[in-house]
C-alpha positions as CSV (number, residue, x, y, z in Angstrom):
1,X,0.0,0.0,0.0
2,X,3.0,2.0,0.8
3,X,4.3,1.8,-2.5
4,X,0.6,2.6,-4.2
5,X,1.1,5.8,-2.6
6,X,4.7,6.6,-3.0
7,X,4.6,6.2,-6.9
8,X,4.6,9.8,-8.1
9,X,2.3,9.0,-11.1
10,X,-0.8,6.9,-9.0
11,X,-1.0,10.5,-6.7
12,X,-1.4,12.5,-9.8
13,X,-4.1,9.7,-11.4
14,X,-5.9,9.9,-7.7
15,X,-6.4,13.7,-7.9
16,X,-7.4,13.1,-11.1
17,X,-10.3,10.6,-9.9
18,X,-10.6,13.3,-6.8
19,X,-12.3,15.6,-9.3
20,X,-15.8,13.7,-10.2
21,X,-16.2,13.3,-6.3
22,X,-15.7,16.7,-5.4
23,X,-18.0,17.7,-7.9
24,X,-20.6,15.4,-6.9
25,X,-20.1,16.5,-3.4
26,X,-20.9,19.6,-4.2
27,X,-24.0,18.8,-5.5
28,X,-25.5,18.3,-2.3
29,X,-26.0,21.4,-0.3
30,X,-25.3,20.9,3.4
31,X,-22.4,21.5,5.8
32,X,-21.4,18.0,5.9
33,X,-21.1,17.4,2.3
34,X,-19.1,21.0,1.7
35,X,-16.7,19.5,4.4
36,X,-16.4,16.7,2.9
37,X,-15.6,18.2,-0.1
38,X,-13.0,20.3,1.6
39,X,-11.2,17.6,3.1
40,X,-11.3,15.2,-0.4
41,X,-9.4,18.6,-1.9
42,X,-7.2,19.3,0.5
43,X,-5.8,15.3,0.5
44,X,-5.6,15.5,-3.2
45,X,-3.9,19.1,-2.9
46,X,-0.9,17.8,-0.9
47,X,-0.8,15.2,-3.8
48,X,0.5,17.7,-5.9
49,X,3.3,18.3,-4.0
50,X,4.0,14.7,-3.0
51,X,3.9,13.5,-6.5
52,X,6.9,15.9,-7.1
53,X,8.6,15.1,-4.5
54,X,8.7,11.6,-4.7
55,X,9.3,12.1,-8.8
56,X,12.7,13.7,-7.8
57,X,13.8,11.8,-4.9
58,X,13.7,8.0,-6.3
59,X,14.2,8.9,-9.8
60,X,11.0,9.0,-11.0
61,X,10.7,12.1,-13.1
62,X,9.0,10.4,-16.5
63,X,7.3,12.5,-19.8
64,X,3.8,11.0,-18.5
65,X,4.3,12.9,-14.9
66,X,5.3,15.9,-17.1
67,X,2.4,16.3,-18.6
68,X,-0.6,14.7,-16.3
69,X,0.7,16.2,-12.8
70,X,0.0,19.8,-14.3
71,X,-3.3,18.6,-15.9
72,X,-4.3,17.2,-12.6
73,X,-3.4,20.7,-11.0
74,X,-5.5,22.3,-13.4
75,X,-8.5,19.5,-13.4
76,X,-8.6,19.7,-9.9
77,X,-8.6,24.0,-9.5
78,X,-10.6,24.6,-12.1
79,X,-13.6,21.7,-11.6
80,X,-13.6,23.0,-7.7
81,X,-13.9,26.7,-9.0
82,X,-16.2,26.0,-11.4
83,X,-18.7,24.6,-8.6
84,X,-18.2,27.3,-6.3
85,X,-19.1,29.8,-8.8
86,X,-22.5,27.8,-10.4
87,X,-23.2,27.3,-5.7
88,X,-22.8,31.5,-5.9
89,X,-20.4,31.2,-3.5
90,X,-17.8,33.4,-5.4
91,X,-18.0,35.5,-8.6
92,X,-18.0,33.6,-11.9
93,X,-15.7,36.4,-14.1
94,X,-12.6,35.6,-11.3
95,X,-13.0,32.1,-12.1
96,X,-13.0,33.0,-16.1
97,X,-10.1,35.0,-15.5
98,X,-8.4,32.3,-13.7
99,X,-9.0,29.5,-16.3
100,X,-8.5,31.8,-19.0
101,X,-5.3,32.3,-17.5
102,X,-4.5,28.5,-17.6
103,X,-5.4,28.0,-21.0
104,X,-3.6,30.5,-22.2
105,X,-0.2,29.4,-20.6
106,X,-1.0,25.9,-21.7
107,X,-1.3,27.0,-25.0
108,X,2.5,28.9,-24.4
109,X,3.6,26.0,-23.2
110,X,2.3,23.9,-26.8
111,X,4.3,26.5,-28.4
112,X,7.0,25.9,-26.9
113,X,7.1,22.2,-27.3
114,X,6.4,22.8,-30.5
115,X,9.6,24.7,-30.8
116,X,11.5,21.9,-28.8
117,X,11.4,24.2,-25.8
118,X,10.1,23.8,-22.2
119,X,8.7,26.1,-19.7
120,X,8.8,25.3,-16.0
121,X,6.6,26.6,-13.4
122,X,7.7,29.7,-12.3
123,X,8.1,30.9,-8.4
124,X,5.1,33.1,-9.1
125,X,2.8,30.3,-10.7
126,X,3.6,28.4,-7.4
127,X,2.5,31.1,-5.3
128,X,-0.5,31.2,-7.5
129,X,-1.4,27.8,-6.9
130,X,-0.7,28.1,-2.9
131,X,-3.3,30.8,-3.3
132,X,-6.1,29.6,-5.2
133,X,-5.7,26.3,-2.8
134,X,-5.5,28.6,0.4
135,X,-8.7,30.3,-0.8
136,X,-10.2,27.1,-2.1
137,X,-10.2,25.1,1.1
138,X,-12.1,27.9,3.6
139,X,-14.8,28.6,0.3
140,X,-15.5,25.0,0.5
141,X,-16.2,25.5,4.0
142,X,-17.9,28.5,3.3
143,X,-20.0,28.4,6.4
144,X,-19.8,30.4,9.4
145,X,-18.5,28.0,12.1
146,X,-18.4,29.3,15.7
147,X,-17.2,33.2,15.4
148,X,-14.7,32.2,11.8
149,X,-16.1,33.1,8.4
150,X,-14.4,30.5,6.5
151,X,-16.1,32.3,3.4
152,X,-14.3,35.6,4.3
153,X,-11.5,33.9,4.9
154,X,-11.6,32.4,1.6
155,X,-12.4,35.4,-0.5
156,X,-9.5,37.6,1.0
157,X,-7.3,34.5,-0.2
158,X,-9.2,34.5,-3.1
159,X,-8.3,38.1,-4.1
160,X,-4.6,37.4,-3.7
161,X,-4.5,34.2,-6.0
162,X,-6.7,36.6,-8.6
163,X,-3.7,39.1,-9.0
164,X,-0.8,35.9,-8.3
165,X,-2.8,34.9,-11.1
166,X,-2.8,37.7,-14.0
167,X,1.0,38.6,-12.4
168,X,2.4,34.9,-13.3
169,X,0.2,34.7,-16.6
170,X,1.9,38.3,-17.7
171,X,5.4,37.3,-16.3
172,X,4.9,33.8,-18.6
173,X,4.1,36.1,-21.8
174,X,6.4,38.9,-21.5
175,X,9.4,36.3,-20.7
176,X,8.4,33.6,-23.6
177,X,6.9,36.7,-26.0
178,X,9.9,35.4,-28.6
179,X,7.7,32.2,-28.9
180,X,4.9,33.4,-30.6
181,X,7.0,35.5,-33.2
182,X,8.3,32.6,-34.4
Protein backbone atom coordinates (compact mmCIF):
# COMPACT_ATOMS: atom_id res chain seq x y z
CA UNK A 1 0.00 0.00 0.00
CA UNK A 2 2.98 2.02 0.76
CA UNK A 3 4.34 1.81 -2.48
CA UNK A 4 0.60 2.63 -4.19
CA UNK A 5 1.14 5.81 -2.55
CA UNK A 6 4.70 6.62 -2.96
CA UNK A 7 4.58 6.17 -6.88
CA UNK A 8 4.63 9.80 -8.06
CA UNK A 9 2.26 9.01 -11.08
CA UNK A 10 -0.78 6.89 -8.97
CA UNK A 11 -0.96 10.50 -6.68
CA UNK A 12 -1.42 12.55 -9.84
CA UNK A 13 -4.11 9.74 -11.35
CA UNK A 14 -5.86 9.90 -7.71
CA UNK A 15 -6.37 13.74 -7.86
CA UNK A 16 -7.42 13.12 -11.13
CA UNK A 17 -10.30 10.62 -9.86
CA UNK A 18 -10.57 13.30 -6.83
CA UNK A 19 -12.27 15.56 -9.34
CA UNK A 20 -15.76 13.74 -10.18
CA UNK A 21 -16.15 13.28 -6.34
CA UNK A 22 -15.69 16.75 -5.36
CA UNK A 23 -18.03 17.67 -7.85
CA UNK A 24 -20.60 15.37 -6.85
CA UNK A 25 -20.08 16.45 -3.38
CA UNK A 26 -20.92 19.57 -4.19
CA UNK A 27 -23.95 18.75 -5.46
CA UNK A 28 -25.54 18.29 -2.30
CA UNK A 29 -25.97 21.43 -0.26
CA UNK A 30 -25.26 20.93 3.40
CA UNK A 31 -22.37 21.46 5.82
CA UNK A 32 -21.37 17.99 5.91
CA UNK A 33 -21.07 17.42 2.26
CA UNK A 34 -19.09 21.01 1.68
CA UNK A 35 -16.66 19.48 4.40
CA UNK A 36 -16.42 16.74 2.93
CA UNK A 37 -15.55 18.19 -0.11
CA UNK A 38 -13.01 20.31 1.61
CA UNK A 39 -11.17 17.56 3.06
CA UNK A 40 -11.28 15.24 -0.36
CA UNK A 41 -9.44 18.57 -1.87
CA UNK A 42 -7.21 19.27 0.47
CA UNK A 43 -5.77 15.30 0.54
CA UNK A 44 -5.60 15.52 -3.16
CA UNK A 45 -3.95 19.11 -2.91
CA UNK A 46 -0.93 17.81 -0.85
CA UNK A 47 -0.80 15.16 -3.78
CA UNK A 48 0.50 17.68 -5.88
CA UNK A 49 3.33 18.35 -4.02
CA UNK A 50 3.99 14.75 -2.99
CA UNK A 51 3.93 13.48 -6.55
CA UNK A 52 6.87 15.90 -7.09
CA UNK A 53 8.56 15.06 -4.50
CA UNK A 54 8.67 11.59 -4.71
CA UNK A 55 9.28 12.06 -8.78
CA UNK A 56 12.69 13.73 -7.84
CA UNK A 57 13.80 11.83 -4.87
CA UNK A 58 13.68 8.03 -6.33
CA UNK A 59 14.25 8.92 -9.84
CA UNK A 60 10.96 8.95 -11.00
CA UNK A 61 10.70 12.13 -13.11
CA UNK A 62 8.98 10.42 -16.47
CA UNK A 63 7.29 12.50 -19.77
CA UNK A 64 3.82 10.95 -18.53
CA UNK A 65 4.26 12.87 -14.89
CA UNK A 66 5.27 15.91 -17.13
CA UNK A 67 2.43 16.28 -18.61
CA UNK A 68 -0.57 14.66 -16.26
CA UNK A 69 0.69 16.19 -12.84
CA UNK A 70 -0.03 19.83 -14.27
CA UNK A 71 -3.34 18.63 -15.92
CA UNK A 72 -4.34 17.20 -12.63
CA UNK A 73 -3.42 20.73 -11.01
CA UNK A 74 -5.45 22.31 -13.37
CA UNK A 75 -8.51 19.55 -13.43
CA UNK A 76 -8.57 19.70 -9.87
CA UNK A 77 -8.56 24.01 -9.45
CA UNK A 78 -10.61 24.58 -12.10
CA UNK A 79 -13.56 21.71 -11.61
CA UNK A 80 -13.56 22.99 -7.66
CA UNK A 81 -13.90 26.72 -8.96
CA UNK A 82 -16.19 26.02 -11.45
CA UNK A 83 -18.65 24.62 -8.56
CA UNK A 84 -18.18 27.28 -6.29
CA UNK A 85 -19.07 29.76 -8.75
CA UNK A 86 -22.46 27.83 -10.38
CA UNK A 87 -23.23 27.28 -5.72
CA UNK A 88 -22.76 31.49 -5.94
CA UNK A 89 -20.39 31.17 -3.54
CA UNK A 90 -17.75 33.39 -5.41
CA UNK A 91 -18.00 35.47 -8.61
CA UNK A 92 -17.97 33.59 -11.93
CA UNK A 93 -15.67 36.40 -14.09
CA UNK A 94 -12.64 35.58 -11.26
CA UNK A 95 -13.03 32.08 -12.12
CA UNK A 96 -13.04 33.02 -16.08
CA UNK A 97 -10.05 35.00 -15.52
CA UNK A 98 -8.40 32.30 -13.66
CA UNK A 99 -8.99 29.46 -16.34
CA UNK A 100 -8.52 31.77 -18.99
CA UNK A 101 -5.33 32.30 -17.50
CA UNK A 102 -4.50 28.45 -17.58
CA UNK A 103 -5.40 27.98 -20.99
CA UNK A 104 -3.63 30.52 -22.22
CA UNK A 105 -0.17 29.39 -20.59
CA UNK A 106 -0.96 25.91 -21.71
CA UNK A 107 -1.28 27.04 -25.03
CA UNK A 108 2.51 28.88 -24.38
CA UNK A 109 3.60 25.99 -23.18
CA UNK A 110 2.26 23.93 -26.77
CA UNK A 111 4.26 26.53 -28.43
CA UNK A 112 7.04 25.91 -26.95
CA UNK A 113 7.09 22.21 -27.31
CA UNK A 114 6.38 22.76 -30.47
CA UNK A 115 9.62 24.71 -30.77
CA UNK A 116 11.48 21.86 -28.82
CA UNK A 117 11.41 24.18 -25.79
CA UNK A 118 10.06 23.81 -22.21
CA UNK A 119 8.66 26.09 -19.71
CA UNK A 120 8.80 25.34 -16.01
CA UNK A 121 6.58 26.62 -13.37
CA UNK A 122 7.71 29.75 -12.26
CA UNK A 123 8.09 30.92 -8.42
CA UNK A 124 5.06 33.11 -9.11
CA UNK A 125 2.81 30.31 -10.67
CA UNK A 126 3.57 28.41 -7.40
CA UNK A 127 2.54 31.09 -5.33
CA UNK A 128 -0.47 31.16 -7.53
CA UNK A 129 -1.39 27.84 -6.86
CA UNK A 130 -0.73 28.13 -2.90
CA UNK A 131 -3.33 30.84 -3.27
CA UNK A 132 -6.15 29.56 -5.16
CA UNK A 133 -5.69 26.26 -2.79
CA UNK A 134 -5.54 28.62 0.40
CA UNK A 135 -8.65 30.25 -0.84
CA UNK A 136 -10.18 27.13 -2.11
CA UNK A 137 -10.19 25.10 1.10
CA UNK A 138 -12.06 27.90 3.57
CA UNK A 139 -14.82 28.59 0.28
CA UNK A 140 -15.47 25.03 0.54
CA UNK A 141 -16.19 25.55 4.02
CA UNK A 142 -17.91 28.47 3.31
CA UNK A 143 -20.01 28.37 6.43
CA UNK A 144 -19.78 30.41 9.44
CA UNK A 145 -18.48 28.01 12.09
CA UNK A 146 -18.44 29.26 15.65
CA UNK A 147 -17.22 33.21 15.36
CA UNK A 148 -14.71 32.17 11.80
CA UNK A 149 -16.13 33.06 8.43
CA UNK A 150 -14.35 30.53 6.54
CA UNK A 151 -16.09 32.32 3.40
CA UNK A 152 -14.34 35.61 4.29
CA UNK A 153 -11.48 33.87 4.93
CA UNK A 154 -11.57 32.39 1.56
CA UNK A 155 -12.44 35.44 -0.52
CA UNK A 156 -9.54 37.57 1.03
CA UNK A 157 -7.31 34.54 -0.19
CA UNK A 158 -9.21 34.49 -3.08
CA UNK A 159 -8.25 38.08 -4.11
CA UNK A 160 -4.64 37.42 -3.71
CA UNK A 161 -4.53 34.24 -6.05
CA UNK A 162 -6.65 36.56 -8.60
CA UNK A 163 -3.65 39.08 -9.02
CA UNK A 164 -0.80 35.94 -8.27
CA UNK A 165 -2.84 34.91 -11.11
CA UNK A 166 -2.76 37.67 -13.96
CA UNK A 167 1.01 38.64 -12.37
CA UNK A 168 2.43 34.87 -13.25
CA UNK A 169 0.18 34.65 -16.58
CA UNK A 170 1.87 38.32 -17.66
CA UNK A 171 5.37 37.33 -16.30
CA UNK A 172 4.86 33.77 -18.61
CA UNK A 173 4.06 36.08 -21.77
CA UNK A 174 6.39 38.89 -21.49
CA UNK A 175 9.44 36.34 -20.71
CA UNK A 176 8.40 33.62 -23.63
CA UNK A 177 6.92 36.70 -26.00
CA UNK A 178 9.86 35.40 -28.61
CA UNK A 179 7.71 32.15 -28.94
CA UNK A 180 4.92 33.38 -30.63
CA UNK A 181 6.96 35.52 -33.20
CA UNK A 182 8.27 32.56 -34.42
Amino acid sequence: MKEIFSNPNNLTLFRIAAVPLIVILLLFPGKLFAFVAAVLFSIAAITDFLDGFFARRKGLVSNLGKVMDPLADKLLVSATFIMLASLGWIPGWIVCIIIGRELAVTGLRNIAAQQGQEISSSRLGKYKTGFQIAAIIPLLIHYQHFTIDFHAIGSVFLWVALAMTLLSGADYFIKFRGLMQA
